[in-house]
Every structure is written in C-alpha cells, then in structure tokens.
N, CA, C and O atoms as a printed pandas DataFrame, in Angstrom:
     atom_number atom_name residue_name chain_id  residue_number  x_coord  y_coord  z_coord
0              1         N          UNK        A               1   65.090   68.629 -193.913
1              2        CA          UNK        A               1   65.796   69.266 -192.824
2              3         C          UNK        A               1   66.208   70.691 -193.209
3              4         O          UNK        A               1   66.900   71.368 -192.448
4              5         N          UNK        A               2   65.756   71.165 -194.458
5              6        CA          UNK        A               2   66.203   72.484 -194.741
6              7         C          UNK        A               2   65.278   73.387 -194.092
7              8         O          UNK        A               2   64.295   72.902 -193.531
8              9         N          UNK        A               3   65.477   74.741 -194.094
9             10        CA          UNK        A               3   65.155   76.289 -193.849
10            11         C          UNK        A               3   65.380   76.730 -194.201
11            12         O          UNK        A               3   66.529   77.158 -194.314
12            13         N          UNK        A               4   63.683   77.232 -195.079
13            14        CA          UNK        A               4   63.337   78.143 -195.289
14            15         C          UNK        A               4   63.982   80.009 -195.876
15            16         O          UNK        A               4   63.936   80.833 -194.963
16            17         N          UNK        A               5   64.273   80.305 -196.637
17            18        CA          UNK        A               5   65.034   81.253 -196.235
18            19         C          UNK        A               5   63.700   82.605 -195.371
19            20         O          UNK        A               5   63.897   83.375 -194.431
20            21         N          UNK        A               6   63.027   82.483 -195.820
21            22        CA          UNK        A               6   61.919   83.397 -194.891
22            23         C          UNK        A               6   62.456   83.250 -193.450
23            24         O          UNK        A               6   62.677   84.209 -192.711
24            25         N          UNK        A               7   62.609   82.184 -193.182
25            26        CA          UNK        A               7   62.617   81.631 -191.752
26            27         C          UNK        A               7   64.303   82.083 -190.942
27            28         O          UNK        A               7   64.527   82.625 -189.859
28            29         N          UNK        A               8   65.008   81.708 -191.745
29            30        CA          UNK        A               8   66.651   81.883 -191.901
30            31         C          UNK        A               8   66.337   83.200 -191.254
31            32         O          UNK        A               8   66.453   83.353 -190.039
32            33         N          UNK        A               9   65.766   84.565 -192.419
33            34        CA          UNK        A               9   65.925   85.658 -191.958
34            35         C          UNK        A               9   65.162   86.647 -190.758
35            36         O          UNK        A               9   65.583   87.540 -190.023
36            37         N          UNK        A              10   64.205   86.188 -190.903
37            38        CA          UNK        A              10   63.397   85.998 -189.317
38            39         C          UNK        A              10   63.911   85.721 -188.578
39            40         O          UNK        A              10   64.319   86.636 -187.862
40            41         N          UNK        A              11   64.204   84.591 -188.265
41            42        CA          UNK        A              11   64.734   84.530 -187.172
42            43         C          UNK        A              11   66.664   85.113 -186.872
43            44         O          UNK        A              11   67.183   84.953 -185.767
44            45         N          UNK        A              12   67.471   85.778 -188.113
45            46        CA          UNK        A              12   68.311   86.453 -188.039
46            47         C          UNK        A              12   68.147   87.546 -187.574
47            48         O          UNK        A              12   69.005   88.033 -186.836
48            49         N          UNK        A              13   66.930   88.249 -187.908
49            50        CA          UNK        A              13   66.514   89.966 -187.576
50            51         C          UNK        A              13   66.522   90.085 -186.240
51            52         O          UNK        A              13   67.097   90.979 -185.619
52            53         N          UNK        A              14   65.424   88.536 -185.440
53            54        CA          UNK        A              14   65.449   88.723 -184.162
54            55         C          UNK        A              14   66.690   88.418 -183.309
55            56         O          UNK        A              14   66.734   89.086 -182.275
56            57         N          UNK        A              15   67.730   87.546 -183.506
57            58        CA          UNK        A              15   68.534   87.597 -182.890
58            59         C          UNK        A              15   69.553   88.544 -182.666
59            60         O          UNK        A              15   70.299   88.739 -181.706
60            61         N          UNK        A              16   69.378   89.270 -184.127
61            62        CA          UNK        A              16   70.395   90.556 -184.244
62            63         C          UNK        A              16   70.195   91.508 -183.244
63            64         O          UNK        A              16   71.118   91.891 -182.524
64            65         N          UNK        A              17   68.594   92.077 -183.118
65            66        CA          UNK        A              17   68.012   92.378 -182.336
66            67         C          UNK        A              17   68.180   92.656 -180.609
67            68         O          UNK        A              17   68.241   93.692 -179.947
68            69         N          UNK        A              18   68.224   91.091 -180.219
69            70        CA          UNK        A              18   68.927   90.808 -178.945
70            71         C          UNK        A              18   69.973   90.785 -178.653
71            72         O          UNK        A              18   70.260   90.320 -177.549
72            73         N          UNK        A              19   71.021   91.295 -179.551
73            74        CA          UNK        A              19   72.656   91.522 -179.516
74            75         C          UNK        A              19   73.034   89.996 -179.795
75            76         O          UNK        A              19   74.006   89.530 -179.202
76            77         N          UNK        A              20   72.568   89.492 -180.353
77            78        CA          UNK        A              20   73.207   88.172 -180.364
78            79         C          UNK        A              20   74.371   87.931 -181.269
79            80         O          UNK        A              20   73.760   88.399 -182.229
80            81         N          UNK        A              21   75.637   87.570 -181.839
81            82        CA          UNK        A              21   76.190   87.230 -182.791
82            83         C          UNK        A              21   76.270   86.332 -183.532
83            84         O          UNK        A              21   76.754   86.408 -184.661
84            85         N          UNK        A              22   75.734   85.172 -182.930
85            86        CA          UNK        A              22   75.846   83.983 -183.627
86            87         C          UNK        A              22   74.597   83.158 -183.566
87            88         O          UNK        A              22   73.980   82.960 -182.519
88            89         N          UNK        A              23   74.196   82.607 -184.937
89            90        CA          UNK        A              23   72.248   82.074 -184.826
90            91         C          UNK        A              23   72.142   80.976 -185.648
91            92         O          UNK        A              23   72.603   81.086 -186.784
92            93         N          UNK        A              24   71.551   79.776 -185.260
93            94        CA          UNK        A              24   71.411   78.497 -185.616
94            95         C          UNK        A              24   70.131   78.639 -186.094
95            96         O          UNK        A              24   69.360   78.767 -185.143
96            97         N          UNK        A              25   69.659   78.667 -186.986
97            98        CA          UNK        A              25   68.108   78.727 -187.621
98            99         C          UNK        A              25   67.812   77.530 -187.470
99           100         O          UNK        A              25   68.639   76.625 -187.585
100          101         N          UNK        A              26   66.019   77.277 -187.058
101          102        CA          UNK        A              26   65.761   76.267 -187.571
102          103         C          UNK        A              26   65.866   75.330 -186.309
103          104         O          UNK        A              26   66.949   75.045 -185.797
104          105         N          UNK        A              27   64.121   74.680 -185.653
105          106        CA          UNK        A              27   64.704   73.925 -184.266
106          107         C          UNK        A              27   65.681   72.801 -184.265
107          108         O          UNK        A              27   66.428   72.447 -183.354
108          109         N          UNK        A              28   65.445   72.019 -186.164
109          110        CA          UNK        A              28   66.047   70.183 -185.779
110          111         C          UNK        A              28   67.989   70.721 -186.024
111          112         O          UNK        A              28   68.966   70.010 -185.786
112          113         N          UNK        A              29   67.987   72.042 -186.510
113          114        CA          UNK        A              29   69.386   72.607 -186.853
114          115         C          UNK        A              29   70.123   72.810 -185.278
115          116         O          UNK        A              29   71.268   72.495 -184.956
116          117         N          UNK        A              30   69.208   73.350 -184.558
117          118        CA          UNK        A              30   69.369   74.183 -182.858
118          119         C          UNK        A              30   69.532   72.655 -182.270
119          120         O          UNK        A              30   70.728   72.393 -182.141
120          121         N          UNK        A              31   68.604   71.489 -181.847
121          122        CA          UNK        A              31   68.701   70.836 -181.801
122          123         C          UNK        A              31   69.950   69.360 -181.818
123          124         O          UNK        A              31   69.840   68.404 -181.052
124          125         N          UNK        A              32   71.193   69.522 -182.985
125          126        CA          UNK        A              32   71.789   68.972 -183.355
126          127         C          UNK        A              32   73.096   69.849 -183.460
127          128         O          UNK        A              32   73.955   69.102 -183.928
128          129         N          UNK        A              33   73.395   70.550 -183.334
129          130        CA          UNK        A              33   74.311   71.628 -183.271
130          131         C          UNK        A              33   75.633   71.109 -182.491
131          132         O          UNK        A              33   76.809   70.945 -182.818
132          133         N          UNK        A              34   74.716   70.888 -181.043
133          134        CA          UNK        A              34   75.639   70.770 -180.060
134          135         C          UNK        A              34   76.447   69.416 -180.145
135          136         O          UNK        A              34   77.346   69.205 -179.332
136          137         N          UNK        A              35   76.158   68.577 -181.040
137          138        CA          UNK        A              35   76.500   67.245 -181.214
138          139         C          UNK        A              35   77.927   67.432 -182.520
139          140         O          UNK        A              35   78.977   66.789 -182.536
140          141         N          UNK        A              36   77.649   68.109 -183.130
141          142        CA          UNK        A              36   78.543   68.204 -184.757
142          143         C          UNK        A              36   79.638   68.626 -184.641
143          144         O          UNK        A              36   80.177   69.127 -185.628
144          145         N          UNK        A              37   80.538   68.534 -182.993
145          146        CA          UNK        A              37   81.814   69.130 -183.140
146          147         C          UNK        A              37   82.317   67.939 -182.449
147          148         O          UNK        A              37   83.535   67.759 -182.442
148          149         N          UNK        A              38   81.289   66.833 -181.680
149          150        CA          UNK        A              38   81.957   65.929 -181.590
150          151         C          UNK        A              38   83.123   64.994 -182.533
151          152         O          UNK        A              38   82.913   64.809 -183.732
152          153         N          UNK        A              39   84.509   64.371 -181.762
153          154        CA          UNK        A              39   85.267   63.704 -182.952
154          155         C          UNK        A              39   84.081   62.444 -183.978
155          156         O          UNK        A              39   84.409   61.982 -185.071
156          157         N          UNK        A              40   83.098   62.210 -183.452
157          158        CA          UNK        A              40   82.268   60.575 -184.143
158          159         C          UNK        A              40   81.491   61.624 -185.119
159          160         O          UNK        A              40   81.530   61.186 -186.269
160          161         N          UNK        A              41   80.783   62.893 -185.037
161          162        CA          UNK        A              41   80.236   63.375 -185.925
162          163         C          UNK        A              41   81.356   63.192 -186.756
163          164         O          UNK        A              41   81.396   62.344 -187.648
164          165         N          UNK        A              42   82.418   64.101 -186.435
165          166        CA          UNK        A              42   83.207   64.704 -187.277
166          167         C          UNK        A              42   83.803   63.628 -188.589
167          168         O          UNK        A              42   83.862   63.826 -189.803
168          169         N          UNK        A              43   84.211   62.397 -187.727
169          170        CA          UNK        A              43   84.726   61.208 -188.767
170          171         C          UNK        A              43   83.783   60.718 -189.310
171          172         O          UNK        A              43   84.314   60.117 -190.244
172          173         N          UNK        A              44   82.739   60.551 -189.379
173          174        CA          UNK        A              44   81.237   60.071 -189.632
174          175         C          UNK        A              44   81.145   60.863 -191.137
175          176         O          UNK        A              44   81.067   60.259 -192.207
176          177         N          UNK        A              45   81.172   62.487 -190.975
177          178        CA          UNK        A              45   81.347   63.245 -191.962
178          179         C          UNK        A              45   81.984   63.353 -192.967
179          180         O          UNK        A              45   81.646   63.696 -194.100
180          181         N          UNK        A              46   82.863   63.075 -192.580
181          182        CA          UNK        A              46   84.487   62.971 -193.266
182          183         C          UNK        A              46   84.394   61.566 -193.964
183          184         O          UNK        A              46   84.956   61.455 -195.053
184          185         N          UNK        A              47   83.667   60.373 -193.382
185          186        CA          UNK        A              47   83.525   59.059 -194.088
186          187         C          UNK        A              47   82.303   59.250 -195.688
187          188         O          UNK        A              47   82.557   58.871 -196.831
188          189         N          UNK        A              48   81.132   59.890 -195.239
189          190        CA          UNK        A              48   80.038   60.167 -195.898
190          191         C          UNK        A              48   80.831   60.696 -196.763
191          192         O          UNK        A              48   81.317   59.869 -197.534
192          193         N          UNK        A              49   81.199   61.955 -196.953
193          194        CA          UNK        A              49   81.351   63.070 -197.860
194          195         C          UNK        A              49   82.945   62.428 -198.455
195          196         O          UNK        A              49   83.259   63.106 -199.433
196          197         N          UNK        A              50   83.665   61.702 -198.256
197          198        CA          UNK        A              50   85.109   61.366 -199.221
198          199         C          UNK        A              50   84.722   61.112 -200.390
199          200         O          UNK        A              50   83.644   60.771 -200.877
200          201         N          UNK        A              51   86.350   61.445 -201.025
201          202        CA          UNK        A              51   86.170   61.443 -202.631
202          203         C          UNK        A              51   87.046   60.625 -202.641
203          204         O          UNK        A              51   88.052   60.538 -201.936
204          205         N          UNK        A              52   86.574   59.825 -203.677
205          206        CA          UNK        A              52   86.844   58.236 -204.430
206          207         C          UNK        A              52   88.410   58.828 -205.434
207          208         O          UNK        A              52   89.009   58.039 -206.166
C-alpha cells in the first residue's frame, strides 16, 4: 500500500500546480481517506497500534 516517492512527488508538483493545498498521493490512499476520520477507524487504530 505504499508510494512511491517518484509518485508522492509527481503527483505533488501537479497539484501544487492547480493551486491545490492539500494532496493524498496514491489511488488506494485517495480512496480510503474519506473513511479514517471516522470514530470505528479511529478506535480500530488506537486498538492496533497500543502499547502493552
């Protein structure tokens, strides 16, 4: 699921480009984005990643 940094910056140049400020590289990244501020991502995250 990673990108590329070639890709990262490509597709940074072009968004800069279009006045954009803010850029999600990467389709399965664009893709899933809109989901990761939900509270079930969020605790989901928070379950995965705890320290023992």
């Amino acid at each position: 699921m990673w990108v590329n940094p070639e890709q990262v910056v490509l597709e940074t140049e072009v968004a800069s480009l279009k006045g954009k400020s803010e850029i999600v590289p990467g389709r399965v990244y664009k893709a899933v984005e809109p989901f990761l501020n939900l509270k079930i991502a969020t605790k989901i995250w928070k379950m995965i990643t705890k320290r023992n």
